[in-house]
C-alpha positions in Angstrom: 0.4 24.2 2.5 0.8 20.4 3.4 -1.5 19.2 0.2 0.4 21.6 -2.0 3.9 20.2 -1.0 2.5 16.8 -1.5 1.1 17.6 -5.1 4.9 19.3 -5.9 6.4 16.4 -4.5 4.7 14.1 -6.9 4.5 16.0 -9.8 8.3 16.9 -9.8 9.3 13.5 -8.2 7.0 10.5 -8.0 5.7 10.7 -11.5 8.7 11.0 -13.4 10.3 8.3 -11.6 7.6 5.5 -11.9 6.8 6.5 -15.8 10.3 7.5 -16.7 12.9 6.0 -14.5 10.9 2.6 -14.2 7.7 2.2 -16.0 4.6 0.8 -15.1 2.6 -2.0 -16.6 -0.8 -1.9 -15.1 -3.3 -4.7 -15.6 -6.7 -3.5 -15.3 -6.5 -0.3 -14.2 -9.9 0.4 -13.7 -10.7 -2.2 -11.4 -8.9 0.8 -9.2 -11.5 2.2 -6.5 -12.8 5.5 -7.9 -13.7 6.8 -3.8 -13.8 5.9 -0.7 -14.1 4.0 1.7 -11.5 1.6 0.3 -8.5 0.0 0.9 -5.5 -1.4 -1.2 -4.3 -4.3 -0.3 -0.7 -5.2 -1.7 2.7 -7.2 -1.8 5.7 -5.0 0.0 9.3 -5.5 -1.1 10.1 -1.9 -1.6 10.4 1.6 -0.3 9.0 2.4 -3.4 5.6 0.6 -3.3 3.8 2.8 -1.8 5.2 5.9 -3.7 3.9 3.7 -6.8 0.5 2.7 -5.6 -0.2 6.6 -5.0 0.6 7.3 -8.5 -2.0 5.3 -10.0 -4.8 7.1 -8.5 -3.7 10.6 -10.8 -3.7 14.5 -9.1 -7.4 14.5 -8.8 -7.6 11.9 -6.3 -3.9 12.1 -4.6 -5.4 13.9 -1.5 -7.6 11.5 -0.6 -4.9 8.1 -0.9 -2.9 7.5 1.7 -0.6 4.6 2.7 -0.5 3.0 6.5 3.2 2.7 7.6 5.0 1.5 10.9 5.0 4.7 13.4 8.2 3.2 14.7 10.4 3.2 11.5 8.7 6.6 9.8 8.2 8.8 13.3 11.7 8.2 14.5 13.1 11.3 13.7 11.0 14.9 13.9 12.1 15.3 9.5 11.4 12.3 8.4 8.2 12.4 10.6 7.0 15.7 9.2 7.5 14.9 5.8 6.2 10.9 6.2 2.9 12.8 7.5 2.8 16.2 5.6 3.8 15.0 2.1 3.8 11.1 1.3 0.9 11.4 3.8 0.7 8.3 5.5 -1.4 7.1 8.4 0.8 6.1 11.5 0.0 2.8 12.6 1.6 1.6 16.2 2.6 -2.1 15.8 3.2 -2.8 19.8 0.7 -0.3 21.2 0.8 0.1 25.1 -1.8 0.0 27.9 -5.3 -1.9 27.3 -7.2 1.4 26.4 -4.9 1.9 23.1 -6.6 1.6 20.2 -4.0 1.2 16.7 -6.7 1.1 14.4 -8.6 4.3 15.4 -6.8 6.3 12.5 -7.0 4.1 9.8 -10.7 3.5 10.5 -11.3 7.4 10.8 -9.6 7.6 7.6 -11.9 5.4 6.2 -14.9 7.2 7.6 -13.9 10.1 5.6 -14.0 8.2 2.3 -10.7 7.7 1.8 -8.6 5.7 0.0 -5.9 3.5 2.4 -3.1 1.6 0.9 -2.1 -1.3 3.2 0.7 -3.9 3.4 -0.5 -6.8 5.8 3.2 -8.5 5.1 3.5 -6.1 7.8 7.6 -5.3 6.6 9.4 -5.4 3.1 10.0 -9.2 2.7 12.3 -10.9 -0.1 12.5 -9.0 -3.5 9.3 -10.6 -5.5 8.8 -13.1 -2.7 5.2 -13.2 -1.5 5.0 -13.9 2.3 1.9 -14.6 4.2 -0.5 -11.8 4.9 -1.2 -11.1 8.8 -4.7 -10.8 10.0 -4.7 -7.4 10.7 -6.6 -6.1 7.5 -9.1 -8.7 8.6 -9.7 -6.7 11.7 -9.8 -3.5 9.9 -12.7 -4.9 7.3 -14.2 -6.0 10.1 -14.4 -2.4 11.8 -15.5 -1.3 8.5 -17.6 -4.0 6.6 -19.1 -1.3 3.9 -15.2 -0.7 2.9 -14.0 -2.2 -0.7 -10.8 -4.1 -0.5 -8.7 -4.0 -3.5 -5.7 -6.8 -4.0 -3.0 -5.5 -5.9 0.4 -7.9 -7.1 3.6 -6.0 -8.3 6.5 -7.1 -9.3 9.9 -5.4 -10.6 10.1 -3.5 -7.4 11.7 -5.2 -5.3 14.8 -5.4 -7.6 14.4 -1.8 -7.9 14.7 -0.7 -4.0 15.2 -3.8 -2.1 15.1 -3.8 1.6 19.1 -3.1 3.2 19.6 -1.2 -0.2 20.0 2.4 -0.8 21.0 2.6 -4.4 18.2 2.8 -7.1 18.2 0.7 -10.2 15.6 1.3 -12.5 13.4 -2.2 -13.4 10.1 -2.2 -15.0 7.3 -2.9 -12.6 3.9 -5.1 -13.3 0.9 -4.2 -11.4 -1.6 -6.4 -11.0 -5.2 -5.0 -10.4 -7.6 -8.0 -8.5 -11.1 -7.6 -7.9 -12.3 -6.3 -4.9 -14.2 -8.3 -2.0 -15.6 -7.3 0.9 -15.6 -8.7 4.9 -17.4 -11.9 5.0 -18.5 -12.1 8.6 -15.6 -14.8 9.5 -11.6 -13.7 10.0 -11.1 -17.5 8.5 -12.9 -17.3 5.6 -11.8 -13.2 4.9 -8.6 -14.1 4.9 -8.5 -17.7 2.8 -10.5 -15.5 0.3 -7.8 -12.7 0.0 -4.5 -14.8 0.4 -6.4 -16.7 -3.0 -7.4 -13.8 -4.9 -3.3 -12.9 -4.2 -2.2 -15.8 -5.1 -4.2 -16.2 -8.4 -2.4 -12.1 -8.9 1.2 -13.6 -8.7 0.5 -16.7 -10.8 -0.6 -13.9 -13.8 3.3 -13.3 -14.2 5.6 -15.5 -16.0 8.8 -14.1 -14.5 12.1 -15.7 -14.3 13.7 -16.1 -10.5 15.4 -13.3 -8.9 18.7 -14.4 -7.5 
């Protein structure tokens, strides 16, 4: 029941609203993982950027993507719980675990031991509309768990004029997606991390956009 009210939700909601409402300009698509294990790695200044991200992957693969949110901010409530879990699908991730034996990463690295595809947002919170802000070294530590896993850097912009963080009203922009290529862990934290943040960077530097004020 839980994978068909995730496939209405996107075919009746999702879809139209990234290739109608806003409209999607994807550079190179197919760098996109085709399976799992992978991860998507990717700027956050919108409640719609992970909605977005999903889309790209098509019905045949939606199952099998799913985005890592903030257990405190998407469990808070039992509704918005169920249908954070049972429809958009995401994997609950506990940003002030408690007690020495908790372990945050256990589902996001069981997800990726069943092939799946995990989009992840190591801003760690929606930051300035098309402002990117330094990547924490948590999807380091996830690499590291899982060294065979792709990790895919993806730039967007547009979004974060369309959904901003403190706003609730929608206003359709276009959005440019930026597809990177994907890297791997390289044994070192350091050097993972200088790697990604540059392959991000060079991502943002693709778009000549005017400022957002």
């Amino acid at each position: 029941m839980n994978h068909v009210l995730r496939y209405l939700f996107f075919v009746f909601v999702v879809y139209p609203m990234t290739l109608i409402l806003i409209g999607l300009n994807v550079r190179r698509r197919e760098l996109l993982p085709q399976a799992g294990p992978a991860l998507i790695v990717a700027n956050h200044n919108s409640h719609l950027d992970a909605l977005t991200l999903i889309s790209l992957f098509g019905l045949k693969r939606l199952r099998y993507v799913r985005p890592v949110a903030a257990a405190d901010f998407f469990l808070r409530n039992r509704l918005l719980g169920w249908f954070s879990t049972r429809v958009i699908g995401i994997i609950p991730l506990d940003r002030a675990p408690k007690g020495t034996r908790s372990d945050p990463l256990a589902g996001i690295v069981a997800a990726l031991e069943r092939s799946e595809i995990l989009i992840l947002f190591p801003e760690g919170t929606r930051g300035e509309p098309e402002q990117l802000a330094e990547f924490k070294t948590g999807v380091a530590h996830v690499a590291k768990r899982s060294p065979e896993t792709s990790v895919t850097p993806i730039y967007m912009h547009g979004l974060g004029k369309s959904l901003p963080r403190g706003e609730a009203l929608f206003v359709p922009f276009f959005c440019d997606i930026f597809v990177g290529e994907a890297l791997h862990w390289t044994g070192n934290r350091g050097e993972f991390m200088d790697l990604l943040n540059q392959r991000m960077e060079s991502l943002a530097a693709e778009g000549t956009f005017p400022d957002w004020n």
